[in-house]
C-alpha angles and dihedrals in degrees: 000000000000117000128223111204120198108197096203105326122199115190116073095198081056099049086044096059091039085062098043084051089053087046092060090033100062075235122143108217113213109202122207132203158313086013117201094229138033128253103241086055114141088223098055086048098044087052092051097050109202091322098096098089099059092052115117087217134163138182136211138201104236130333091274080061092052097050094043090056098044108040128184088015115167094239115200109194116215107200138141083234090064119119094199125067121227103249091055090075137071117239109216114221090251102032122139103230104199132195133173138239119293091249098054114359123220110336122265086233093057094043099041078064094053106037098141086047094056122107136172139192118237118256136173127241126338092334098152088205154314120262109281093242087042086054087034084052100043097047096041089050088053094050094042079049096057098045085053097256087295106220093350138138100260086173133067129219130218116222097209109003146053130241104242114238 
């Protein structure tokens, strides 16, 4: 199962829509603190939508609390410093992808550990950055790519209708 990691996330609407994306993911979402909003927020659940139950998530003190319970983690870095781009790497089934808050994104002092980790998505121009669900989004859907859309719904139903033959 592939792992989102939020390094101190601040909006609650984002992380909202980040967990509703790992519900229908099969994805688990790791928070990390301090988080800019608390758990029990109207806007996280709104976000959400009724989705939140159903999400495998855990939180962490800090990023040293994250590393010592998940030891030996393949740790994929999203970050706009990065000199590779996301599709040149190769998502393990199990792999954390992380990613920062939307003010700062993940610490130097975190990524200068993990350079050959560090990925980006392409922009144009002097675009700061994406919204942090649109990056989570584009990077997840990648990885779950690569491992073949692993237990997912590859076909699509009509309500009312049929598909013609």
């Amino acid at each position: 199962m592939l792992n989102i990691v939020l390094h101190e996330p601040e909006i609650p609407a984002n992380t909202g829509n980040i967990g509703r994306t790992c519900v229908a993911s099969n994805t688990r979402l790791h928070l990390i603190g301090p988080l800019g909003f608390k758990l029990n927020e109207k806007a996280l659940k709104r976000a959400g939508m009724d989705y939140w139950s159903d999400l495998d998530v855990t939180t962490y003190i800090d990023f040293n609390d994250f590393m010592e319970k998940n030891p030996g983690a393949k740790i994929y870095m999203a970050t706009t410093k990065a000199p590779k781009v996301y599709t040149e790497v190769h998502y393990e089934p199990d792999c954390f992808i992380m990613f920062g808050k939307e003010s700062a994104g993940i610490p130097e002092e975190i990524l200068v550990e993990h350079k050959e980790n560090c990925v980006r998505i392409p922009m144009v121009g002097d675009i700061r950055s994406l919204n942090l669900g649109n990056s989570v989004a584009i990077v997840l859907y990648e990885a779950l790519r690569q491992n073949g859309f692993s237990e997912m719904n590859l076909e699509g139903q009509l309500h009312h209708l049929r598909w013609q033959e």
